[in-house]
C-alpha positions in Angstrom: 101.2 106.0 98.6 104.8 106.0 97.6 107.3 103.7 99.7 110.8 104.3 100.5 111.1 100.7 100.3 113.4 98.8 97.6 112.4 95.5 98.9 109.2 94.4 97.5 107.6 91.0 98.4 104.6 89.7 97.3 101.4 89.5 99.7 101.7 86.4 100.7 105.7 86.2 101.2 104.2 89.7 103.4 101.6 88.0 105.7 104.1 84.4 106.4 106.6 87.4 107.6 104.7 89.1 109.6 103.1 86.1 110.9 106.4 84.7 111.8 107.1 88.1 113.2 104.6 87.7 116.0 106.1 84.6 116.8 109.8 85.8 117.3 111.3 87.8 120.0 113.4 89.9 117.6 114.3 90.5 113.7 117.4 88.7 114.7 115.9 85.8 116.4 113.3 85.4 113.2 116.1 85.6 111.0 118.0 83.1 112.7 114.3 81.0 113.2 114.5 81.1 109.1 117.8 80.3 108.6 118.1 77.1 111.0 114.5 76.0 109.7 113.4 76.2 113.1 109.8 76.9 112.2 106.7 76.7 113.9 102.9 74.7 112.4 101.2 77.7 111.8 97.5 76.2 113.2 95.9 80.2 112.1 93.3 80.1 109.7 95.6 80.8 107.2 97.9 77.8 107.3 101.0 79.3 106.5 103.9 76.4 105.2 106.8 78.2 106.8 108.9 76.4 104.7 108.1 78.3 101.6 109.2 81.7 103.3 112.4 80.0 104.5 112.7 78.5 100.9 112.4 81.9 99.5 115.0 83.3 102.3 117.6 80.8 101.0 117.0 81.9 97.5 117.6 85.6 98.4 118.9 86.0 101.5 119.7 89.5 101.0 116.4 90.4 100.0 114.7 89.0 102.9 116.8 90.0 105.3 116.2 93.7 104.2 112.8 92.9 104.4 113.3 91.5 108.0 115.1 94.7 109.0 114.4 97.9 106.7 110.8 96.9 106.0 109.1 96.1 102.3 106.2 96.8 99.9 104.0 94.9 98.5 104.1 93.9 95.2 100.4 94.0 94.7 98.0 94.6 97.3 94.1 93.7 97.4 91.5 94.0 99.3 91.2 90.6 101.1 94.6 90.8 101.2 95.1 94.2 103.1 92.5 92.9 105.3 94.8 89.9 106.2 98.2 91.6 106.8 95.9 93.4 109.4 94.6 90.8 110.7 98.1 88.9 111.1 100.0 92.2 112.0 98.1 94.2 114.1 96.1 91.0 115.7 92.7 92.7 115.1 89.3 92.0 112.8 89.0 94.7 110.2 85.7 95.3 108.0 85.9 94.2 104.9 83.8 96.5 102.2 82.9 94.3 99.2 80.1 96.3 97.4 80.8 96.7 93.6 83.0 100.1 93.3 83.2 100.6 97.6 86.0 97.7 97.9 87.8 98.8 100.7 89.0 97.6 104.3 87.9 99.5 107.6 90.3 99.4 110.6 91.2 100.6 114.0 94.7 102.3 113.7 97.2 103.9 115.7 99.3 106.7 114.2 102.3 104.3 113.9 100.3 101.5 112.8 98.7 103.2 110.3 102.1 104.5 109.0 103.3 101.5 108.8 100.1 100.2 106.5 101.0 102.9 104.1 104.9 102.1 104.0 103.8 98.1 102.8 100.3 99.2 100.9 101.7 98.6 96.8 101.2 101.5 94.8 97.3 102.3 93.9 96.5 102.1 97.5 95.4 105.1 100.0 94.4 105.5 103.8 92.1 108.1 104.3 90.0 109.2 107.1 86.8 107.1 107.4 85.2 108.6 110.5 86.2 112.4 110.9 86.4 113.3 114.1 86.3 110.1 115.6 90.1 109.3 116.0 92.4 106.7 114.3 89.6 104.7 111.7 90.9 104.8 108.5 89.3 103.4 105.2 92.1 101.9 102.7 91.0 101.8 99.6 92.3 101.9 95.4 92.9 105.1 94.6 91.1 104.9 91.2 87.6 102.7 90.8 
């Protein structure tokens, strides 16, 4: 799906932000978190060095901060890594579909939510109905196989 976004970030850069998001009361307080290096010891599975997210901010603090604010794309999505930014955003387990030609990631979404997954999903991506008639699980797959 297309994004309105001009700020593109790549999937990892995504899930530290959004990760650092669930720890901050407000964009303005996460902003302010990155600026003053006031960073928490991420202790998820992921292990996330905050540091590199506040090095990047420095580097482009315009960028980020639009990112922060007006939301972002990703650069390049994939499939483990849509199943993460899931996982780190919405604070649930998805299924993760790796059979040859079905790679995809099955999840629980609420209409906002799943709006939201298709403003950061890079292009190549869809979310489509997986259940029909059973409300709000989506498969997000690549478009082409």
């Amino acid at each position: 799906m297309e994004t309105n976004h001009a700020v593109k970030l790549s999937q990892w850069d995504a899930l530290m932000l959004e990760g650092l998001r669930k720890r901050s009361g407000s964009d303005e307080e996460l902003l302010r978190k990155v600026r003053e290096r006031e960073l928490p010891v991420d202790e998820s599975i992921y292990q996330f060095d905050y540091e590199a997210l506040a090095d990047f901010a420095a580097a482009h603090p315009d960028t980020f901060e639009a990112a922060v604010k007006e939301g972002y794309s990703i650069k390049y999505s994939t499939v483990r890594g849509i199943r993460s930014w899931i996982n780190v955003t919405y604070v649930q387990e998805p299924e993760l579909v790796l059979d040859e030609g079905q790679e995809s990631v099955i999840a629980t979404l609420s209409p906002a939510e799943k709006e939201r997954l298709e403003s950061v999903l890079s292009f190549g991506w869809r979310v489509r109905e997986e259940r029909p008639g059973e409300a709000g699980v989506y498969q997000i797959e690549p478009i082409q196989r």
